[in-house]
N, CA, C and O of each residue as an XYZ file, in Angstrom:
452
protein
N      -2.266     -6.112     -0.265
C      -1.894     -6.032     -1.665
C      -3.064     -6.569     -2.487
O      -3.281     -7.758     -2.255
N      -3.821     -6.045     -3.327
C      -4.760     -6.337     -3.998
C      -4.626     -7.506     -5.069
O      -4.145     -7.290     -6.182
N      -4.950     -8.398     -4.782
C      -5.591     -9.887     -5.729
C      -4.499    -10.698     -5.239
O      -3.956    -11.549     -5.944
N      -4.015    -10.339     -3.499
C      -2.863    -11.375     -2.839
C      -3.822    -12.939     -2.775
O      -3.377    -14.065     -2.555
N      -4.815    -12.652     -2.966
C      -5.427    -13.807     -2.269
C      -5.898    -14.796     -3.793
O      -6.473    -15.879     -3.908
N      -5.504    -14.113     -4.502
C      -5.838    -14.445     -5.462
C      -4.526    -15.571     -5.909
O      -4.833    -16.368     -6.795
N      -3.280    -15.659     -5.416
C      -2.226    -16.053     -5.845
C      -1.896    -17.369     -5.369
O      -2.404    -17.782     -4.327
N      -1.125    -18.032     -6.007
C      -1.105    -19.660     -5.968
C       0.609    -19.839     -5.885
O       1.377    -19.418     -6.751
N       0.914    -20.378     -4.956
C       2.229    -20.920     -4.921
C       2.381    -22.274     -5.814
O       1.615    -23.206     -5.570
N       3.122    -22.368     -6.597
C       2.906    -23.905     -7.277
C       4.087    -24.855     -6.718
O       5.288    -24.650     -6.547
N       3.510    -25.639     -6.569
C       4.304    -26.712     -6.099
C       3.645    -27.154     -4.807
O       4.125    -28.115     -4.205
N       2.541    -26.499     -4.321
C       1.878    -26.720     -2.881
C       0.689    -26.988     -2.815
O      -0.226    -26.553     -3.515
N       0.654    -27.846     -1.818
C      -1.022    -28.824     -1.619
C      -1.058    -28.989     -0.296
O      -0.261    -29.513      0.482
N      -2.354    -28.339     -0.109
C      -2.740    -28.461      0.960
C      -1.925    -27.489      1.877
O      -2.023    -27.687      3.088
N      -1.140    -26.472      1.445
C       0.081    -26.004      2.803
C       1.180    -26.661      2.670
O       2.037    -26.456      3.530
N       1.442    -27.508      1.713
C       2.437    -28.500      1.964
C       3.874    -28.490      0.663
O       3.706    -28.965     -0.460
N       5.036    -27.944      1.061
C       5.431    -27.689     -0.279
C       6.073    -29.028     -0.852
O       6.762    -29.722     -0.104
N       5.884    -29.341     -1.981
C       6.108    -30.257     -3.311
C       7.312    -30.929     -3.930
O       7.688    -32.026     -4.342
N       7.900    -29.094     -3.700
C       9.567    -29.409     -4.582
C      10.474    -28.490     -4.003
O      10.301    -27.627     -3.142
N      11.299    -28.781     -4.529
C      12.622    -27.723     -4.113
C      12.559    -25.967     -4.361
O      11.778    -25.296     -5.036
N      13.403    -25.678     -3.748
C      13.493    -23.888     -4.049
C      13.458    -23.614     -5.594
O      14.173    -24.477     -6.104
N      13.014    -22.911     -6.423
C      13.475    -22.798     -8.108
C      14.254    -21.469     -8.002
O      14.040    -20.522     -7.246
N      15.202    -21.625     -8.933
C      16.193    -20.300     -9.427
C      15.465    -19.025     -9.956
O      14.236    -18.962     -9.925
N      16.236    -18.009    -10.442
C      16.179    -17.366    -11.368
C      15.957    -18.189    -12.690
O      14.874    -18.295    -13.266
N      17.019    -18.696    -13.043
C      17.517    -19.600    -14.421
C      16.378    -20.317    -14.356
O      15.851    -20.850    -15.332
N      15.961    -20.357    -13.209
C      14.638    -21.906    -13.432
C      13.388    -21.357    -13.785
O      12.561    -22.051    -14.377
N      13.099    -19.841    -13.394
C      12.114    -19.277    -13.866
C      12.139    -18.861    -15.150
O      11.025    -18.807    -15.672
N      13.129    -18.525    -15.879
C      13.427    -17.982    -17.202
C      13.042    -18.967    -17.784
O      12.125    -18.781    -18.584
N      13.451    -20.047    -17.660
C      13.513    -21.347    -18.279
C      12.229    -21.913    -18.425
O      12.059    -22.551    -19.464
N      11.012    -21.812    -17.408
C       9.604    -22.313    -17.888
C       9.136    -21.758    -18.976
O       9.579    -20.714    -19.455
N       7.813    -22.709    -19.630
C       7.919    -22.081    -20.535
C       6.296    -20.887    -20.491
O       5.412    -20.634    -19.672
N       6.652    -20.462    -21.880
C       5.591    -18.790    -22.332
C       4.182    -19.647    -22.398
O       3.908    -20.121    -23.501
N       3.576    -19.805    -21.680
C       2.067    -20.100    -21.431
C       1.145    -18.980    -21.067
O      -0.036    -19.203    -20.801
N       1.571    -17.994    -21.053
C       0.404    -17.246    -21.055
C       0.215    -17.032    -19.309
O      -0.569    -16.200    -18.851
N       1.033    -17.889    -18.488
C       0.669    -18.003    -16.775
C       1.355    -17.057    -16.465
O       1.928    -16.615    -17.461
N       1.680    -16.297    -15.200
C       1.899    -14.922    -14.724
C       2.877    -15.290    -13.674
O       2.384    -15.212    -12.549
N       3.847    -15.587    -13.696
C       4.771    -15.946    -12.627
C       6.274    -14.921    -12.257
O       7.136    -14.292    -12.872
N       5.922    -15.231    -10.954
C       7.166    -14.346    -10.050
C       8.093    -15.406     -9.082
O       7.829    -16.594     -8.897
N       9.060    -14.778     -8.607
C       9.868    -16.178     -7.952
C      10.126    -15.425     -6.745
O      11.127    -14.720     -6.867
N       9.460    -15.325     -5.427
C       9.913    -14.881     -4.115
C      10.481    -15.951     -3.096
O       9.828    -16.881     -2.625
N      11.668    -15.692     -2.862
C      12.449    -16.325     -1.626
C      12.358    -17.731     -2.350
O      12.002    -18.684     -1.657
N      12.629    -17.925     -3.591
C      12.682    -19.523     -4.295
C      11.105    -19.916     -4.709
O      10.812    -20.778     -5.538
N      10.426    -19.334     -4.170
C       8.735    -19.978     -4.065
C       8.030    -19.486     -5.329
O       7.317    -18.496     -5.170
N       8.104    -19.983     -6.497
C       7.185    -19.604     -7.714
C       6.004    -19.304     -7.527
O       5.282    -20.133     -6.975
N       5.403    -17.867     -7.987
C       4.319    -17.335     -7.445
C       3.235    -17.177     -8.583
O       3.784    -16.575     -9.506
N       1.846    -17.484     -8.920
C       1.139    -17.267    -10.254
C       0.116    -16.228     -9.977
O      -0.408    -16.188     -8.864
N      -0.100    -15.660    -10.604
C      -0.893    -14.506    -10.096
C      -2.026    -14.265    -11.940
O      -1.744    -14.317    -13.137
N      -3.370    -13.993    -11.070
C      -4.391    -14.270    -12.663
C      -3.822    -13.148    -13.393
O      -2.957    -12.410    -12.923
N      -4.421    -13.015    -14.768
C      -4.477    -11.576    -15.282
C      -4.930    -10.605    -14.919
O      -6.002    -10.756    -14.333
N      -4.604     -9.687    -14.999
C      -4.906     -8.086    -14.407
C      -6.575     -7.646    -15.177
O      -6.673     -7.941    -16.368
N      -7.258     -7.275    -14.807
C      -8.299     -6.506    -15.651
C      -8.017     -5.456    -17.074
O      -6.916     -5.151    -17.533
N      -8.812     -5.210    -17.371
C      -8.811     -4.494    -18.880
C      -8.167     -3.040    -17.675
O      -7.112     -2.447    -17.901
N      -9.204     -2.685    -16.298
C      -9.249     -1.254    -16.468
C      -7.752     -1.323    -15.699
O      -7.141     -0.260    -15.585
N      -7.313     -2.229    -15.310
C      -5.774     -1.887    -14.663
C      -4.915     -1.810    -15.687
O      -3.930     -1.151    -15.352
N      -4.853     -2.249    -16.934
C      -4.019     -2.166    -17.657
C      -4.405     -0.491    -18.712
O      -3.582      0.288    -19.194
N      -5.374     -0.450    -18.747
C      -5.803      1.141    -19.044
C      -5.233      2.276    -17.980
O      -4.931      3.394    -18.398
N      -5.091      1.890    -16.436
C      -4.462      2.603    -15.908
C      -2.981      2.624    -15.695
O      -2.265      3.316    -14.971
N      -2.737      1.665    -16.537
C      -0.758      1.500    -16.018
C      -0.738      2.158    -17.477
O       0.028      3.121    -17.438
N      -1.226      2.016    -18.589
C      -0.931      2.727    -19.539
C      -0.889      4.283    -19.819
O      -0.198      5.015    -20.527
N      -2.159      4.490    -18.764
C      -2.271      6.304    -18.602
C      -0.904      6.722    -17.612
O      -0.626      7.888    -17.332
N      -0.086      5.474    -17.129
C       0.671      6.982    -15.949
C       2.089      6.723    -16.851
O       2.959      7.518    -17.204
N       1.906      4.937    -17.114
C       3.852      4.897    -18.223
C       3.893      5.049    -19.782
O       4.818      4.764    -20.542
N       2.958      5.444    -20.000
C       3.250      6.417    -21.384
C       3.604      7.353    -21.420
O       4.596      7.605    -22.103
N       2.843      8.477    -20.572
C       3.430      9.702    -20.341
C       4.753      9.869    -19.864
O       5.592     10.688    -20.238
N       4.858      8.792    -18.794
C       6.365      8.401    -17.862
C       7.420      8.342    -18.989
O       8.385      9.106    -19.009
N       7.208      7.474    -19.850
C       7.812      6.766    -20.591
C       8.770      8.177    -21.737
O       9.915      8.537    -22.013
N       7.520      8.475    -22.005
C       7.548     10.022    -23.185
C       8.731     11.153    -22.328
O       9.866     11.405    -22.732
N       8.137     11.655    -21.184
C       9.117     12.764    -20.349
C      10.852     11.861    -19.892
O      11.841     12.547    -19.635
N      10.907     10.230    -19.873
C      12.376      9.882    -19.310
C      12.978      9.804    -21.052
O      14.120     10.232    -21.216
N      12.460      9.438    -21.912
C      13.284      9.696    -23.101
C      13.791     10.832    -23.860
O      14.746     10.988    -24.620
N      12.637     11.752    -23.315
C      12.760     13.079    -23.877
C      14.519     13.856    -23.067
O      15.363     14.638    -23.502
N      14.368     13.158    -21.868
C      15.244     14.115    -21.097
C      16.738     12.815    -20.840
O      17.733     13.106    -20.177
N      16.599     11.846    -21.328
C      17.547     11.065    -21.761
C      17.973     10.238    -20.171
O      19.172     10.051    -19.965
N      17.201      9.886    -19.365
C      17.088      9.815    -17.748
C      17.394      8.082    -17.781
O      18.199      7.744    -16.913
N      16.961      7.146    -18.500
C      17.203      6.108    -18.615
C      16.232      5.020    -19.363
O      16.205      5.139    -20.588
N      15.695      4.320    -18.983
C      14.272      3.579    -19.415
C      13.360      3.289    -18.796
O      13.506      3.674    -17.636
N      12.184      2.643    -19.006
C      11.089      2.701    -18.445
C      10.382      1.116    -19.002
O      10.140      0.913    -20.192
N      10.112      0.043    -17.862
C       9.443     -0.978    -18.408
C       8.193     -0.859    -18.275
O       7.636      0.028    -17.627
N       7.553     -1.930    -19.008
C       5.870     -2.002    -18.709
C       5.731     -3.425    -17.609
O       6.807     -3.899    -17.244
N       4.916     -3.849    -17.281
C       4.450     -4.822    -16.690
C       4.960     -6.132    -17.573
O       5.162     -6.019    -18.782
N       5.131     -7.260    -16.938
C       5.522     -8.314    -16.939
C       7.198     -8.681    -17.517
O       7.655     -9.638    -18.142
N       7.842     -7.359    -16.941
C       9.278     -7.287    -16.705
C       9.670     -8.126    -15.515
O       9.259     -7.779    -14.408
N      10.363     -9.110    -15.630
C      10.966     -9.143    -14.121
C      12.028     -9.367    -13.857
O      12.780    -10.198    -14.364
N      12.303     -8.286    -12.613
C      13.599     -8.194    -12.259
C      14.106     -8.665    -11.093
O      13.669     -8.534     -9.949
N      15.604     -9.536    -11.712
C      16.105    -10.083    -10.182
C      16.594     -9.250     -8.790
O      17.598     -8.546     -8.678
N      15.575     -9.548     -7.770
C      16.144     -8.270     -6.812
C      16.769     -9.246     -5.548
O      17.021     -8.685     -4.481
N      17.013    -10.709     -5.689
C      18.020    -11.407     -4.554
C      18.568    -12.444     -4.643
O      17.623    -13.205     -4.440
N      19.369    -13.025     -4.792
C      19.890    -14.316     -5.305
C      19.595    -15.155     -3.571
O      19.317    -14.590     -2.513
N      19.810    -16.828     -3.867
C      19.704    -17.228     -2.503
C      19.209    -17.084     -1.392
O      19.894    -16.899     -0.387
N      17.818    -17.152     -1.396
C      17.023    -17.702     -2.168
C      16.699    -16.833     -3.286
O      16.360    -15.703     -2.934
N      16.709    -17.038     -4.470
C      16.400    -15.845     -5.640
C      14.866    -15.155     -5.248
O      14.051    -15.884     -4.683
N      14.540    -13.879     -5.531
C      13.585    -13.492     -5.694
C      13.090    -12.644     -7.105
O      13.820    -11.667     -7.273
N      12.556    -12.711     -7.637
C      12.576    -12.379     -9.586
C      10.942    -11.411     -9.161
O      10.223    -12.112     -8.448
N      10.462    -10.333     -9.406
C       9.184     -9.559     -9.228
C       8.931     -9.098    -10.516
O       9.935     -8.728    -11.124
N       7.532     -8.992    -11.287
C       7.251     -7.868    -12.217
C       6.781     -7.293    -11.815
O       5.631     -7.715    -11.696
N       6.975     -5.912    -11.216
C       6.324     -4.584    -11.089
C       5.120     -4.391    -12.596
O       5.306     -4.908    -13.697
N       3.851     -3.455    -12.176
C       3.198     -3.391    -13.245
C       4.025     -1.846    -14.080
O       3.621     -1.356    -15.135
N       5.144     -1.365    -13.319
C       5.864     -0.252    -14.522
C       6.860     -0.170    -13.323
O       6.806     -0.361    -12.108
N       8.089      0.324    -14.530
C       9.739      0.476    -13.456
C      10.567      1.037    -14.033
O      10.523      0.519    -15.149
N      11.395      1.840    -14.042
C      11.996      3.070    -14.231
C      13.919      2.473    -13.734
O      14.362      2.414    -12.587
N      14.253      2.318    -14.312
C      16.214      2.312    -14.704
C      16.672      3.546    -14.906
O      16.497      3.919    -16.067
N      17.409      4.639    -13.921
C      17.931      5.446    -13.975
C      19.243      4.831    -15.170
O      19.730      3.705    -15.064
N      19.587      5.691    -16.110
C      20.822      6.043    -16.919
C      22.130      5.399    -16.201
O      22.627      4.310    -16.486
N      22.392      5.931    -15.620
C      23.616      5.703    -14.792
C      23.874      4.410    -13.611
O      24.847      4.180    -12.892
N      22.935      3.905    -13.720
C      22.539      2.316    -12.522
C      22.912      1.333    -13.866
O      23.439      0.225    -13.762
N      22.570      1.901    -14.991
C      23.000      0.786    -16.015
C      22.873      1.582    -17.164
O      21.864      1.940    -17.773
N      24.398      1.859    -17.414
C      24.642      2.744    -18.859
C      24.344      1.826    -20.199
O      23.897      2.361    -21.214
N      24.614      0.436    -20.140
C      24.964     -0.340    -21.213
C      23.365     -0.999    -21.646
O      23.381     -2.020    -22.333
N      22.067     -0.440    -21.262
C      20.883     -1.013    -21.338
C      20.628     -0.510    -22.656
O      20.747      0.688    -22.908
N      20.236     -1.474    -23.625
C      19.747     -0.525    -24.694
C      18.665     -1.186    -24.962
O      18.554     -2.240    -24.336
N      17.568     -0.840    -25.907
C      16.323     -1.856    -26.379
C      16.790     -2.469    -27.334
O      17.701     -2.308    -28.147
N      15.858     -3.361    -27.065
C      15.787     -4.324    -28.440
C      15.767     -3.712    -29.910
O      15.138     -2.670    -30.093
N      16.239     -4.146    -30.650
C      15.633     -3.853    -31.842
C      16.871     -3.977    -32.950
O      16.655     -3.771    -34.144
């Protein structure tokens, strides 16, 4: 997985973990610093910023994405630094850099606004 090595478990030194498992709720709950965090199997994960040209390329495939699922009323479409809970106990919370909600997996999603 590209820039795995790049990623920092927090709470760990040396190999050695620090603190307890963190939630979902516990990840929501830190605060908006600008840091890049995911929550796998309880283990808070930080990961750097993406480059200019990766974000030029997530923009070339979910704009268009984005344009053809509204047009045809299919569901929604996130951008990067969405994250979604995919396991409780130990929680695991991921942002995909783009992700797609079929209509019917969740009728009641609407945007903001």
């Amino acid at each position: 997985m590209p820039g795995a090595d790049n990623r920092r478990r927090a709470g760990h030194e040396k190999g050695k973990a620090t603190r307890k498992r963190a939630t979902a709720d516990e990840l929501l709950a830190m605060p908006d610093d600008g840091v890049r965090r995911e929550l796998v199997e309880g283990e808070v994960i930080t990961t750097p910023s993406d480059s200019g040209r990766h974000g030029w390329v997530g923009l070339d495939i979910m704009g268009p994405l984005n344009v053809w699922v509204k047009q045809r009323g299919l569901g929604q479409t996130f951008q990067a630094e969405t994250g979604f809970l995919q396991a409780r106990e130990p929680d695991t919370v991921r942002a995909p850099d783009g992700a797609f909600i079929a209509a019917d997996r969740f009728p009641d999603l609407e945007p903001p606004g």
